[in-house]
ZAKOLVEX-155589 format. One record per residue (C-alpha): residue number from 1; residue in three letters; chain; x negated, y, z. Coordinates in steps of 0.5 Angstrom, whole numbers, plus 2048, in hexadecimal, padded with zeros to 3 digits. Each point is the difference from the previous one (the first is absolute). Layout:
- NUM,ala,A,X,Y,Z
...
end
This chain:
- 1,unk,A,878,7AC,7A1
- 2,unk,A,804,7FA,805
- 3,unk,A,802,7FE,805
- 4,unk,A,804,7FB,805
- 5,unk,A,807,801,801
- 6,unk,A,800,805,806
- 7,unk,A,800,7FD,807
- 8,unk,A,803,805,806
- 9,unk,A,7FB,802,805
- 10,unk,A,7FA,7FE,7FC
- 11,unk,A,7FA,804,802
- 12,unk,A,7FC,801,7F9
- 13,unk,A,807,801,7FC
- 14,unk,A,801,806,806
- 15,unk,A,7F9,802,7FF
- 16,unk,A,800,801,7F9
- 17,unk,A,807,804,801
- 18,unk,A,7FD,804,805
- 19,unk,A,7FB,801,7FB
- 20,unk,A,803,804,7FB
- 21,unk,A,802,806,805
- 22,unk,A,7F9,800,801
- 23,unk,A,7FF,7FF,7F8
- 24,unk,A,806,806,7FF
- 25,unk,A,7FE,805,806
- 26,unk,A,7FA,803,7FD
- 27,unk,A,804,804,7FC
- 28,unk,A,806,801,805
- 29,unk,A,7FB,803,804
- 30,unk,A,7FD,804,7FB
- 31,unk,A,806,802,7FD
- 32,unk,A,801,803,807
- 33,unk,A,7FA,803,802
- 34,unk,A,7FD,802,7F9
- 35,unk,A,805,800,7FB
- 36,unk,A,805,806,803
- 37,unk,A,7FA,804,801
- 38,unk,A,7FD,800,7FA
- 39,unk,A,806,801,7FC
- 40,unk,A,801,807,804
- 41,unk,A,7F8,802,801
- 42,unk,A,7FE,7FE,7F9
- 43,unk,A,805,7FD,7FB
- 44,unk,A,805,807,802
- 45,unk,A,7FC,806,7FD
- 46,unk,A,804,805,801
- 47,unk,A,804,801,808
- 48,unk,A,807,7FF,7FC
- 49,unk,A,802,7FB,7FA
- 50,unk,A,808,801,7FF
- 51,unk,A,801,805,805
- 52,unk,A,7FE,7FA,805
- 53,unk,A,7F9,7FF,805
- 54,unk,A,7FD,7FA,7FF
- 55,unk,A,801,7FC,806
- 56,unk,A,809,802,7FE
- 57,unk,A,7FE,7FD,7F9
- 58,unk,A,7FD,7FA,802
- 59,unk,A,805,7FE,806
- 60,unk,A,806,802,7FB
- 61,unk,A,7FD,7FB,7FA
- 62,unk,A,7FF,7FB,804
- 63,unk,A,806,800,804
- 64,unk,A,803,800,7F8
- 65,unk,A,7FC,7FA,7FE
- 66,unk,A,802,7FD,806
- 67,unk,A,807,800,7FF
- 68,unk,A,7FF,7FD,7F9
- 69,unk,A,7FC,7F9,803
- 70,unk,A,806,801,805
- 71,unk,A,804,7FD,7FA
- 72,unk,A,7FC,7FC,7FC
- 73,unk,A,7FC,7FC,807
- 74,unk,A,807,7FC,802
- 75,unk,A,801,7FE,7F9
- 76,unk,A,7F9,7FD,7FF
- 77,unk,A,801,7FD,807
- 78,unk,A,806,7FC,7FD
- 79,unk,A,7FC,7FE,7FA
- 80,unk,A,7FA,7FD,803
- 81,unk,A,805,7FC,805
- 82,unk,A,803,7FD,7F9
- 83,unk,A,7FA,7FF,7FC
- 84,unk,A,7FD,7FE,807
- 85,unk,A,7F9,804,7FE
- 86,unk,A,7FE,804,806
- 87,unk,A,7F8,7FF,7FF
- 88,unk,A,801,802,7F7
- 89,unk,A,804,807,802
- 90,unk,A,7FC,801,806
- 91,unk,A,7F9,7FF,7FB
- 92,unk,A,804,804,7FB
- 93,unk,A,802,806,804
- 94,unk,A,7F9,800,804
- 95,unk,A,7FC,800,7F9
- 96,unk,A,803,806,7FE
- 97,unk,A,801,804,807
- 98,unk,A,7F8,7FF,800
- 99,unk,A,7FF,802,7F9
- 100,unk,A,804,807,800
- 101,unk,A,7FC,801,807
- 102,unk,A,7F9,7FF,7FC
- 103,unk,A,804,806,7FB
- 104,unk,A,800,805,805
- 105,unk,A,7F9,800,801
- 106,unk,A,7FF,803,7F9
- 107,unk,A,806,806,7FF
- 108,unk,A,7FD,806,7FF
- 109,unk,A,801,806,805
- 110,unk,A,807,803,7FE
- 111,unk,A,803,7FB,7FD
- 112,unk,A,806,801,805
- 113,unk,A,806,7FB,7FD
- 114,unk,A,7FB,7FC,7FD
- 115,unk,A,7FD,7FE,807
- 116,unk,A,806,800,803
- 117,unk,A,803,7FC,7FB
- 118,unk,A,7FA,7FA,801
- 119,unk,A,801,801,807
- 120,unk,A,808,7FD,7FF
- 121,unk,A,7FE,7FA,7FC
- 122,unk,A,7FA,7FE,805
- 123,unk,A,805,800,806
- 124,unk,A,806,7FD,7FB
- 125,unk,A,7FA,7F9,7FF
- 126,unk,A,7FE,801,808
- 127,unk,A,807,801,803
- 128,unk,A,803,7FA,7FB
- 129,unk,A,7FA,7FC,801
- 130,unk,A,802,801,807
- 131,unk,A,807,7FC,7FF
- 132,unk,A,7FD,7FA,7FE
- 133,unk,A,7FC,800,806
- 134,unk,A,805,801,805
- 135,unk,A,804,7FA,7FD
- 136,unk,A,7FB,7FB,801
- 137,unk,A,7FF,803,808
- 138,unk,A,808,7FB,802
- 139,unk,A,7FD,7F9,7FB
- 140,unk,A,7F9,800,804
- 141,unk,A,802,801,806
- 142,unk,A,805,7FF,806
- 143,unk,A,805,803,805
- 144,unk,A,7FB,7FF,806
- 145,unk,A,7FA,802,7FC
- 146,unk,A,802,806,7FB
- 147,unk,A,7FF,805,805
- 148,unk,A,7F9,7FF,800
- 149,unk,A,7FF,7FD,7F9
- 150,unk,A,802,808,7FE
- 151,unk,A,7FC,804,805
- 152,unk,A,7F9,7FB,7FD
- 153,unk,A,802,802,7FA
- 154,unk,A,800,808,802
- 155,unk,A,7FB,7FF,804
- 156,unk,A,7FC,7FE,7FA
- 157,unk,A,802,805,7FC
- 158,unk,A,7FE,805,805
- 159,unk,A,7F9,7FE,801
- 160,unk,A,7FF,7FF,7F8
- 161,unk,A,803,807,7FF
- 162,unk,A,7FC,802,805
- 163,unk,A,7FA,7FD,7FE
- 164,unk,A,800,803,7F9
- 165,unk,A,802,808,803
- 166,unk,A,7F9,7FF,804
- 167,unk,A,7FC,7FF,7F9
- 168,unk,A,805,806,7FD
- 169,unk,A,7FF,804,807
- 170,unk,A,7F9,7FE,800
- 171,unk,A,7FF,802,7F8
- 172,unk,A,804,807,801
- 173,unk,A,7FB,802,805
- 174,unk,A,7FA,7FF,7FC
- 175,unk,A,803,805,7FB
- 176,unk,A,7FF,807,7FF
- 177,unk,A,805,806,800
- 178,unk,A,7FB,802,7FA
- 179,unk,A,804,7FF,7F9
- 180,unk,A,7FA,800,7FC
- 181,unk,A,7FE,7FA,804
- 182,unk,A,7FF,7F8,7FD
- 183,unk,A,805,7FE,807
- 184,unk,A,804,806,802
- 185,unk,A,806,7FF,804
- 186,unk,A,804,7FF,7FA
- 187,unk,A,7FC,7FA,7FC
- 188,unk,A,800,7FD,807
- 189,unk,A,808,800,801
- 190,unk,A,801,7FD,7F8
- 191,unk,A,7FB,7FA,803
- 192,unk,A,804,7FF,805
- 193,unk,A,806,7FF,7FC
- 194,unk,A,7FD,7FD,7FB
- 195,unk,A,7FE,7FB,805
- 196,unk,A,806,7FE,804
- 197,unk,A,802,7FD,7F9
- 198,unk,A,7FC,7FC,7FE
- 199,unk,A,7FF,7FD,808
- 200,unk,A,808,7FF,7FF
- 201,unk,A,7FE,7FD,7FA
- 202,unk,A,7FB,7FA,803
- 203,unk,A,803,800,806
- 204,unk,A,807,7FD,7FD
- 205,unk,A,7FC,7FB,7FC
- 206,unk,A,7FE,7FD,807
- 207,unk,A,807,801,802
- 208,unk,A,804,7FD,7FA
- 209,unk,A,7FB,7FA,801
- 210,unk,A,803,7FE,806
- 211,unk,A,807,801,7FF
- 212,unk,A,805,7FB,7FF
- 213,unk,A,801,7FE,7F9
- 214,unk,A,806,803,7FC
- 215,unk,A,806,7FA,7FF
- 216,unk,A,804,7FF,7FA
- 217,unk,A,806,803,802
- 218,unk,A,805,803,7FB
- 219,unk,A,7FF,800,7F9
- 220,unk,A,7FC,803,7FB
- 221,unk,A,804,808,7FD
- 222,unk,A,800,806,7FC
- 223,unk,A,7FE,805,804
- 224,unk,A,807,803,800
- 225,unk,A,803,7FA,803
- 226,unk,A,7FB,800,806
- 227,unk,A,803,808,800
- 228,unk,A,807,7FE,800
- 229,unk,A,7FE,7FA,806
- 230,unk,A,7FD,805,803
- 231,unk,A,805,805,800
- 232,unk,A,806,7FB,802
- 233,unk,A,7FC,7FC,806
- 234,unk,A,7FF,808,803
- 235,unk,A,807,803,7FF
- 236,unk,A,802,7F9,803
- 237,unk,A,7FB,800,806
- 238,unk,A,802,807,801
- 239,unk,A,808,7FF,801
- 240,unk,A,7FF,7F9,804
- 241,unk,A,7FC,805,806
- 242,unk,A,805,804,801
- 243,unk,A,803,7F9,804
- 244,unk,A,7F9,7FF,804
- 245,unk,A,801,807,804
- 246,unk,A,7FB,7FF,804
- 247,unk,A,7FA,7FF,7FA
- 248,unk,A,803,807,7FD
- 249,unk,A,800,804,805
- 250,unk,A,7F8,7FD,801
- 251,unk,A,7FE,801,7F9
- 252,unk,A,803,807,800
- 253,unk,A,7FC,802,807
- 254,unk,A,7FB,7FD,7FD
- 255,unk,A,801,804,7FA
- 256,unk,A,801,807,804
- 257,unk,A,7F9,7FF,806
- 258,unk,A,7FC,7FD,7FA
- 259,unk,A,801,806,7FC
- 260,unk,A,7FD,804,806
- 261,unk,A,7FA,7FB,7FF
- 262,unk,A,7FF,801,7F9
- 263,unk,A,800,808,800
- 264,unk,A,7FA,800,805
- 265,unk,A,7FC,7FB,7FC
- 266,unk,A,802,803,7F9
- 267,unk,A,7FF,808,803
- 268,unk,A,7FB,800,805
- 269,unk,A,7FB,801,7FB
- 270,unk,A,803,806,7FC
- 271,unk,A,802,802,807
- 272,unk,A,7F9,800,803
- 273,unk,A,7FD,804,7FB
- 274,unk,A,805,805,7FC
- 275,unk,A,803,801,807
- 276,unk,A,7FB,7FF,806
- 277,unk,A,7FB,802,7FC
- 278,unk,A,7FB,7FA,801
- 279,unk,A,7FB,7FD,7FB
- 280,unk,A,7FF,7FB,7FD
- 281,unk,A,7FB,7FC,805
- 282,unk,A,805,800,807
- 283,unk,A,806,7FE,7FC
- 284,unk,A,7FC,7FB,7FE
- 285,unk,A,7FD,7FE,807
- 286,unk,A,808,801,803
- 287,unk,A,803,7FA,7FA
- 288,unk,A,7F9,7FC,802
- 289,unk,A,802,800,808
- 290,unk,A,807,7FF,7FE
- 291,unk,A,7FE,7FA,7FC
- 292,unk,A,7FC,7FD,805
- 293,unk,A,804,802,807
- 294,unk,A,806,7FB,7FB
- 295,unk,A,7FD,7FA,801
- 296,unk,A,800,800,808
- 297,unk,A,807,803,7FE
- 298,unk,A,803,7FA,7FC
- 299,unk,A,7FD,7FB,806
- 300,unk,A,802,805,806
- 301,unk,A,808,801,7FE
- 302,unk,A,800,7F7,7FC
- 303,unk,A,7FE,7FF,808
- 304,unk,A,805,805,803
- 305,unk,A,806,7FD,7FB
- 306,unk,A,7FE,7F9,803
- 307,unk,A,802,803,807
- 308,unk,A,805,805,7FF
- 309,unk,A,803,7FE,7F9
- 310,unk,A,7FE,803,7FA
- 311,unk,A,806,805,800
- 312,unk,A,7FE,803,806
- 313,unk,A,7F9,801,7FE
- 314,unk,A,802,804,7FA
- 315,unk,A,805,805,803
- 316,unk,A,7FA,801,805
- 317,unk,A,7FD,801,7FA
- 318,unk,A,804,805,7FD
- 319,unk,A,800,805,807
- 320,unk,A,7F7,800,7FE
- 321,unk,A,802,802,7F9
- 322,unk,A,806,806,802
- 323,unk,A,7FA,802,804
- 324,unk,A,7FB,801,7FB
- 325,unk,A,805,804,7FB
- 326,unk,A,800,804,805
- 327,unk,A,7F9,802,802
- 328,unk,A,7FF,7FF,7F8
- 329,unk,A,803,807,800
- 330,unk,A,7FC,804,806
- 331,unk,A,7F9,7FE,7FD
- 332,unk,A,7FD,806,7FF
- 333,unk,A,7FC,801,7F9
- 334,unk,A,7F9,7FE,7FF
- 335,unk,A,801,7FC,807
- 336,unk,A,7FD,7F9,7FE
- 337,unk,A,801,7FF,807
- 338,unk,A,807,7FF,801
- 339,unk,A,800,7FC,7FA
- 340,unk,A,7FB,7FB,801
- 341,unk,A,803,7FF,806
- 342,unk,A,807,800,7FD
- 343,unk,A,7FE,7FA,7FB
- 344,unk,A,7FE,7FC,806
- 345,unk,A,807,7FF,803
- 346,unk,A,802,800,7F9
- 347,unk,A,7FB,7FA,7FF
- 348,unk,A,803,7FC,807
- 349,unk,A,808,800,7FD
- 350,unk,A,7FF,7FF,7F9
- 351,unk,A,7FD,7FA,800
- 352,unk,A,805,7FE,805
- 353,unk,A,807,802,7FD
- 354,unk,A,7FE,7FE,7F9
- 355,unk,A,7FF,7F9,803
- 356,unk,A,805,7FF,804
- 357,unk,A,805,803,7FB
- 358,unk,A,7FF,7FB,7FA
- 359,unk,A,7FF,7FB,804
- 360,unk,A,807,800,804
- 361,unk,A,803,802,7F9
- 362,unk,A,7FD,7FA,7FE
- 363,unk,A,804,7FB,805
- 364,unk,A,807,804,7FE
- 365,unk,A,800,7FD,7F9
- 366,unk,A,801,7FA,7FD
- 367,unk,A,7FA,7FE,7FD
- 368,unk,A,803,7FE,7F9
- 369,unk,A,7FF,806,7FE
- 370,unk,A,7FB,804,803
- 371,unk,A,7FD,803,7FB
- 372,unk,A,807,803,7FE
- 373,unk,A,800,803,808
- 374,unk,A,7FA,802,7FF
- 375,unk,A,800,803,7FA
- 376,unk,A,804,805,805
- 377,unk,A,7FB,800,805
- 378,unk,A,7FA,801,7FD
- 379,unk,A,802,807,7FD
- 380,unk,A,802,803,805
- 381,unk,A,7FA,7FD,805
- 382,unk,A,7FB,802,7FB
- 383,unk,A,802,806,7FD
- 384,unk,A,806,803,804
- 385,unk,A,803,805,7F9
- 386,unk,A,805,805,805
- 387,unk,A,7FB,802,805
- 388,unk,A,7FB,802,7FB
- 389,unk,A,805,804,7FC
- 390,unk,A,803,803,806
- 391,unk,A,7FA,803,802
- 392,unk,A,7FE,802,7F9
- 393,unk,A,808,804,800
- 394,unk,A,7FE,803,807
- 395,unk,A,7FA,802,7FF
- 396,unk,A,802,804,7F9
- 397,unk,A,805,803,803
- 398,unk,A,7FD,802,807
- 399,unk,A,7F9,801,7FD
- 400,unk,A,7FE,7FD,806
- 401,unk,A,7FD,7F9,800
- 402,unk,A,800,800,809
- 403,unk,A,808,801,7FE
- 404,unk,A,800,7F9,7FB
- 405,unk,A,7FC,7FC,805
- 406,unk,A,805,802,806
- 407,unk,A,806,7FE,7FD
- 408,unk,A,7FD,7F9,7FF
- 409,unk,A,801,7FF,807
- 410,unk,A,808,7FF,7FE
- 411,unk,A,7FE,7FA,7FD
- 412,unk,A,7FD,7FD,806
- 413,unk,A,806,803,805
- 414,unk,A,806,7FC,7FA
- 415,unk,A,7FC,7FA,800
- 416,unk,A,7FF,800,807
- 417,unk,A,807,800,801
- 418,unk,A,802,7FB,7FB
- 419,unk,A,7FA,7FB,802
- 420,unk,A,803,7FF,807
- 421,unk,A,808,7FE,7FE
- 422,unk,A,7FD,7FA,7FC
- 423,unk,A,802,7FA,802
- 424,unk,A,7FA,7FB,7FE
- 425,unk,A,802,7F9,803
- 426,unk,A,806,802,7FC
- 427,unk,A,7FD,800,7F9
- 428,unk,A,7FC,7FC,800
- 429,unk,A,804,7FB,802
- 430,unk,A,805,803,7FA
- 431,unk,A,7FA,7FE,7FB
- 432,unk,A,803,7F8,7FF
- 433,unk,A,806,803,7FD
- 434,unk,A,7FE,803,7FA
- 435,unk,A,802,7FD,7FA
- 436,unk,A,7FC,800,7F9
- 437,unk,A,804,7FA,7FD
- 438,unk,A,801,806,7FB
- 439,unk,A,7FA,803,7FF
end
C-alpha cells in the first residue's frame, strides 16, 4: 500500500484517518458492553477466584496491564518518529489487537488467567495501534482545522461501533437463556466478539490505504538499538517537560480526569452485572445508546469549542462526568431504567471530552515528535491504568462495587481543578522551543 506524501487538510487522507476509529470501535465497544460481563457471568465459574470478585478482578488486571503500555507506549512513539513508520507500527500493532480479540471468543469457560491474559495483549495491540493513530492527527491537519478533524474521527468511531453493537445487541436477543440451545446467550456473546475483530481487521486495510506513506527516516537497526533510541529520546523528553510548565500541568490533568473516563468504560460492563444485577441484553442496549448518543456528542462539543474554546468545553464536561459518578452509585439493583438513562449523558460528554482533549493537546506539542507525545496520550486516552486499579483495590477492600464506582468521582474533581490553571495560549506558543538537534 502507498500513498502520496501528506498534504494538511486533505478530505480523503482526513476520511481514511477517520476511518480507522470506526475500523478499531467495534471491539472498543464490545469490550465494553460484552466483554467485562461475560467474563463475571460466564468465564467466572465460581463467585470468587483468589478471594476477588470478578468485576474487582477484572478492573485490577486491567489497570495492571495498563501501567505496563504506560511504559512501553512513550518508547514506541519515539521510535516511530525516528523510523518515520507511523503507518507500519500502526498496521502491526492493529493486526495484532485484532488477532488476540478473534482468540477471546474461543476460551472455555473457567480459564480465568488464560482469558484475562488475551484480553491484555488485544488491548496492548489497540492501545499501541492507537499511538501511531493519534501521531498522524498534527501532520494531516492544521490549528484551525483540527478540532474538527479530531471529532470527525470519534464520531466515525462511534457510529461504526454503534452500528456493529446493533448486530451484537440484535444477535444476542435472538439468543436463548437455554444452554442447550444451538444460539444461547453465551455462543452469541463469542460471535460478537469474534466479529469485532475481524471488522478491526478489514476496516484498517481500507484505512492504511489512505494514509500517508512512510518516509525514509532513520536507518535500518537491531531491535536493541530501536530499544535504546527509544529510551533516550523518552527520558530526554521527559526531563525537557519540566521547562513547558503549562503542557505538564495539561498531561497530568489530562492523566488524572482521563483516568476517571476510563474506569467508566472499562467497569460498567462488570459493574452493571456483578453489582446492579443486570443482563446481558440492557448492558448491551445502554453501551448501544452510548455509542450513538456520541456521535452528536463530538460534533456538539467541536461546535461549542469554536465558541467558547476547547478548554472550556472540557471543564463543563468534566461537572457532567462528577454528576454521573455520583448517580453511578445510587442506581438501584436490577433497575434498567436509571442505567439506561445514565448511559445517555454518558454518550453526550464522552465524545465531546475525548475529542476535544486530543485535540487541544495536539496543538501544544511540537510536531516533530508527535508520535513520541502521543505515545504518552494514547495510554492514557484509551486505557487509563490507575482508574481501574483503583476501583479494582476498593472494590476488594470494601466488598462493595457502589464504594469503587464513588470514589471515581475524585478523579473528575482533581482534574477539574488542574485543567482550569492551564494556560493554553502559553503552551502552545512554548512548542517552537523544543529542541531536537540531539534526538
Amino acid at each position: 500500500m502507498t500513498s502520496d506524501a501528506p498534504t494538511r487538510n486533505d478530505k480523503r487522507t482526513i476520511f481514511g484517518w477517520a476511518m480507522y476509529d470506526w475500523a478499531n470501535s467495534a471491539y472498543i465497544t464490545i469490550f465494553g458492553a460484552v466483554i467485562g460481563a461475560f467474563f463475571t457471568g460466564t468465564i467466572m465459574t465460581g463467585e470468587t477466584y483468589f478471594g476477588l470478585s470478578g468485576e474487582a478482578l477484572f478492573a485490577i488486571l486491567i489497570g495492571i496491564g495498563s501501567i505496563i503500555l504506560l511504559l512501553a507506549m512513550p518508547i514506541l512513539g519515539a521510535v516511530a518518529d525516528y523510523t518515520d513508520a507511523k503507518r507500519r507500527f500502526l498496521r502491526n500493532f492493529a493486526f495484532v489487537g485484532a488477532a488476540f480479540a478473534i482468540v477471546i471468543a474461543f476460551i472455555p469457560d473457567g480459564q480465568v488467567m488464560l482469558f484475562l491474559i488475551v484480553v491484555v495483549v488485544s488491548q496492548f495491540g489497540f492501545v499501541a495501534a492507537n499511538v501511531f493513530y493519534d501521531g498522524f492527527l498534527p501532520e494531516i491537519a492544521t490549528d484551525d482545522t483540527i478540532d474538527q478533524v479530531s471529532s470527525k474521527g470519534f464520531a466515525l468511531g462511534y457510529l461504526g461501533g454503534g452500528l456493529y453493537l446493533l448486530f451484537a445487541l440484535v444477535l444476542i436477543l435472538l439468543s436463548s437463556d437455554d444452554p442447550g440451545a444451538t444460539l444461547n446467550e453465551t455462543f452469541a456473546a463469542r460471535i460478537a466478539i469474534f466479529g469485532s475483530g475481524v471488522w478491526w481487521v478489514v476496516f484498517s486495510l481500507f484505512s492504511l490505504a489512505r494514509l500517508p506513506a512512510d518516509g525514509q527516516g532513520g536507518s535500518k537497526r537491531s531491535l536493541r538499538d530501536y530499544a535504546s533510541i527509544g529510551f533516550s529520546r523518552t527520558l530526554d523528553t521527559t526531563k525537557k517537560l519540566r521547562q513547558f510548565p503549562q503542557l505538564l500541568l495539561f498531561i497530568l490533568a489530562f492523566i488524572v480526569y482521563n483516568s476517571g473516563i476510563g474506569t467508566v468504560i472499562a467497569v460498567s460492563g462488570p459493574y452493571a452485572e456483578d453489582t446492579l444485577g443486570l443482563e446481558l441484553e440492557t448492558i448491551a442496549m445502554a453501551f448501544l445508546i452510548v455509542q450513538f448518543i456520541a456521535v452528536g456528542g463530538a460534533f456538539m462539543f467541536g461546535a461549542l469549542a469554536k465558541r467558547i474554546g476547547p478548554k472550556r468545553s472540557v471543564l463543563i464536561s468534566l461537572v457532567v462526568w462528577l454528576g454521573v459518578a455520583v448517580m453511578a452509585y445510587f442506581l438501584p439493583e436490577g433497575g434498567s431504567t436509571g442505567f439506561l438513562a445514565l448511559a445517555a449523558v454518558i454518550g453526550f460528554v464522552l465524545g465531546g471530552v475525548q475529542a476535544l482533549s486530543r485535540s487541544l493537546y495536539g496543538t501544544m506539542i511540537p510536531e516533530e515528535a508527535s508520535a513520541e507525545f502521543f505515545g504518552f496520550y494514547s495510554v492514557f486516552s484509551k486505557l487509563s491504568g490507575i482508574g481501574p486499579l483503583m476501583f479494582g483495590i476498593v472494590s476488594a477492600t470494601t466488598g462493595s462495587g457502589r464504594t469503587a464506582i464513588l470514589s471515581v468521582a475524585l478523579f473528575f474533581i482533581v482534574g477539574f481543578v488542574m485543567l482550569a490553571r492551564v494556560n493554553v495560549d502559553e503552551a502552545r506558543a512554548s512548542r517552537d522551543q523544543w529542541d531536537f538537534e540531539n534526538a
